[in-house]
C-alpha positions as CSV (number, residue, x, y, z in Angstrom):
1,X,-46.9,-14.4,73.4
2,X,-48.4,-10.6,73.3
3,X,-45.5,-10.0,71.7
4,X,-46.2,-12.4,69.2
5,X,-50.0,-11.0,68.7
6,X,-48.2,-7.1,69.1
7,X,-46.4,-7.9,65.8
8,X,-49.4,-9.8,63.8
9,X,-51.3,-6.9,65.2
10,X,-48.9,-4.8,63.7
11,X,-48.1,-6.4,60.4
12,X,-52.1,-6.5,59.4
13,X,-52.5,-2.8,59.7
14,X,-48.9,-1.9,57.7
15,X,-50.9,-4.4,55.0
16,X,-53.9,-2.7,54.8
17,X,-52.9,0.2,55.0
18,X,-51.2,-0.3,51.3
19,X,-54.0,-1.9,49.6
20,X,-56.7,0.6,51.0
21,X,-54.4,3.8,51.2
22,X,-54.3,6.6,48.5
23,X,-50.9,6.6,48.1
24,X,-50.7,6.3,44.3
25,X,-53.9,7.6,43.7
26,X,-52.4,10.7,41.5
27,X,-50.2,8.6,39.4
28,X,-53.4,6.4,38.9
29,X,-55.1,9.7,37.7
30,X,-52.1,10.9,35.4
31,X,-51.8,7.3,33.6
32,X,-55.5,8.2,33.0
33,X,-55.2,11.3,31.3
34,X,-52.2,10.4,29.2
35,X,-53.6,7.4,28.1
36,X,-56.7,9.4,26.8
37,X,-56.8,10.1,23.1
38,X,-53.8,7.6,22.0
39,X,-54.9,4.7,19.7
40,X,-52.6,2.3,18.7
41,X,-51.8,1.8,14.7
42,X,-49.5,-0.7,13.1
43,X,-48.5,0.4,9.9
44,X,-48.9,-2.6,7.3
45,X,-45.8,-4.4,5.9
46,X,-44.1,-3.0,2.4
47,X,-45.1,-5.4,-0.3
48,X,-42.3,-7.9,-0.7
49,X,-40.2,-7.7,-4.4
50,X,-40.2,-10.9,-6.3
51,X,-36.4,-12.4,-6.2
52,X,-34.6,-11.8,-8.9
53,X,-31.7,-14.3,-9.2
54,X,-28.3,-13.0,-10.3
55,X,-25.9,-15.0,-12.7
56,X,-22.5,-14.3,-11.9
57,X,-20.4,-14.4,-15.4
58,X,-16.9,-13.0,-14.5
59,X,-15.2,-16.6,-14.8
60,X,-14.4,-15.7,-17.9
61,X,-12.5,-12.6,-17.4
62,X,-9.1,-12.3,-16.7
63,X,-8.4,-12.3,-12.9
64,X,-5.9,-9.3,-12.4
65,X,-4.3,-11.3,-9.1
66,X,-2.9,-14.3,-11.0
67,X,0.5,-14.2,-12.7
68,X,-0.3,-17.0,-15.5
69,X,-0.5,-14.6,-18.0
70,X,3.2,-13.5,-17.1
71,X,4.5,-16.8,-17.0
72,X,3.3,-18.1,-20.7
73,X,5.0,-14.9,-21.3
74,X,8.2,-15.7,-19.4
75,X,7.8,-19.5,-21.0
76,X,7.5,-18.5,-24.1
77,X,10.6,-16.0,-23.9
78,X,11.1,-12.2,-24.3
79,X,9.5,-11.5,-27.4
80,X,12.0,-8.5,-28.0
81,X,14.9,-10.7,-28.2
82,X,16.5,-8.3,-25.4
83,X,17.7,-10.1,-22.1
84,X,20.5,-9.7,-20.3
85,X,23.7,-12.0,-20.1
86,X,22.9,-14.1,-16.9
87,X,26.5,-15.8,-17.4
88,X,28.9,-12.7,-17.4
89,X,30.6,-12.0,-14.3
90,X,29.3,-9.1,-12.4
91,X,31.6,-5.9,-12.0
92,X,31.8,-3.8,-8.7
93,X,29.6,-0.9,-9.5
94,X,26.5,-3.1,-11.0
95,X,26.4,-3.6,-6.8
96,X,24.8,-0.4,-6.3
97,X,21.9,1.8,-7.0
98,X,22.4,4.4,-9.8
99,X,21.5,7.2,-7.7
100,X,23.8,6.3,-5.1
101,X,27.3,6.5,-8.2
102,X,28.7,10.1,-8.6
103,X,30.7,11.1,-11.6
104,X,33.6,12.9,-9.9
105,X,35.7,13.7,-12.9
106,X,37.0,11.8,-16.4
107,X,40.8,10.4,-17.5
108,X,42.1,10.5,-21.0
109,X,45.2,8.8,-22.8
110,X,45.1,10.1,-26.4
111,X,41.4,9.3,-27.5
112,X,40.1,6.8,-25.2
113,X,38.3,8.6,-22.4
114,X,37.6,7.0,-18.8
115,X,35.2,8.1,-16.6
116,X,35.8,8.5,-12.7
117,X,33.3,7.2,-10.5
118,X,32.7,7.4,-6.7
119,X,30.9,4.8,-5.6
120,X,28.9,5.4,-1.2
121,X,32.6,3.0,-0.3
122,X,34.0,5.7,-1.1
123,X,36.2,4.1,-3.1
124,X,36.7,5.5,-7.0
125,X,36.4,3.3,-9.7
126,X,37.7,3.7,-13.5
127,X,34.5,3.1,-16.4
128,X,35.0,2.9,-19.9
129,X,33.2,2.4,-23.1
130,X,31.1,-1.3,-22.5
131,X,31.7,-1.1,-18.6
132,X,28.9,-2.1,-16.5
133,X,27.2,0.0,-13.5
134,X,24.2,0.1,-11.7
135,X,21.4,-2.7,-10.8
136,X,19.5,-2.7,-13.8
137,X,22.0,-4.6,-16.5
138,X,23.3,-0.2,-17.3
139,X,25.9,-0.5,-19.9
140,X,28.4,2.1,-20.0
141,X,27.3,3.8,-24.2
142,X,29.4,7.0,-23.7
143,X,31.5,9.3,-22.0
144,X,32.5,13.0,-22.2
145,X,33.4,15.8,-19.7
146,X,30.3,16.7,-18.0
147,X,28.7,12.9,-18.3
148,X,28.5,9.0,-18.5
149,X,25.8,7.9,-21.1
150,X,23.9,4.3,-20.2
151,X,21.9,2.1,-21.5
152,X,19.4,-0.2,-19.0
153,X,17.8,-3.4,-19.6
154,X,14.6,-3.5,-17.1
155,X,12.0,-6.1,-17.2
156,X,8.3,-4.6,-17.7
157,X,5.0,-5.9,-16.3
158,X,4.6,-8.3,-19.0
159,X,7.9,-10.2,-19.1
160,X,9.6,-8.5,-21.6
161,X,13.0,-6.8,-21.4
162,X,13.1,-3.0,-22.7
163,X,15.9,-1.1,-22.9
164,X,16.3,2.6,-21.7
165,X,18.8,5.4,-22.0
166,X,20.1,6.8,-18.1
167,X,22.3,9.8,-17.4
168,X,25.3,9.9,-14.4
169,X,26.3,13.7,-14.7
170,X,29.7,15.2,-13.3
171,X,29.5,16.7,-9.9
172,X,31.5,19.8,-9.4
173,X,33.2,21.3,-6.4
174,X,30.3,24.0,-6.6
175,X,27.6,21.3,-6.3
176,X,28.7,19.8,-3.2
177,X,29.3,23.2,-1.4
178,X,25.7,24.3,-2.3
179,X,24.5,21.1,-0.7
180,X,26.3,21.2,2.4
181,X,25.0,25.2,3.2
């Protein structure tokens, strides 16, 4: 039991000893001073702007994402008249890209001229006038010793079929060892 009282004892004096000590009596005194002088302002609220609504009117423009305008075109057909022949059997060199066909050299029997081409098989093919090569419908328009003259048929961004001229020049022994240095 004096334990009991001992600790009581013990515990009242610790208590007091917070409420009535000076402990924080100089951060008591600092909060003072600081606080001296400052006032509290709220600035007042900006003036709210009347709402303006917005009418959206872009329905009736043109939206750039949707291919119907391509499609009346393609409907209505290529207005040029140009297309190429769907139903004409493909020939071996219309299998690869232009770039990719070298002219390595040119045969002739009297006056007809064929051109020699290497196609990345490796494998050389024979061209002549009206001979097709290439992926873009390139008709074969010309031949002489340093090149083979074409004529494309590409489709443009609105449907239609256009025609352009392409070039496959001769490549000479020089050529290749310039490359490979």
């Amino acid at each position: 039991m004096i334990k009991r009282w001992m600790m009581i004892s013990l515990l009242a004096a610790g208590l007091t000893a917070c409420f009535f000590g000076d402990e924080n009596s100089d951060l008591k005194e600092w909060m003072k001073q600081s606080s001296e002088g400052l006032q509290g302002k709220v600035e007042p609220l900006p003036e709210a702007k009347p709402y303006e609504p917005f009418t959206y009117s872009a329905f009736e423009l043109a939206d750039p994402f949707k291919t119907s305008r391509m499609d009346v075109v393609k409907k209505g057909g290529a207005r040029s008249g140009l297309a190429p022949n769907p139903n004409r059997p493909k020939e071996p060199l219309e299998s690869y890209d232009l770039e990719k066909l070298k002219m390595v050299g040119i045969l002739q029997r009297g006056s007809v001229i064929e051109g020699l081409v290497k196609a990345p098989d490796n494998n050389l093919y024979r061209v002549k006038l009206g001979s097709y090569m290439g992926q873009n419908f390139g008709m074969v328009v010309g031949i002489s010793e340093t090149e083979i003259k074409l004529k494309e048929i590409v489709e443009d961004s609105t449907g239609d079929w256009t025609e352009r001229s392409a070039t496959l020049n001769l490549e000479e022994a020089g050529q290749k060892a310039e490359q490979k240095k």
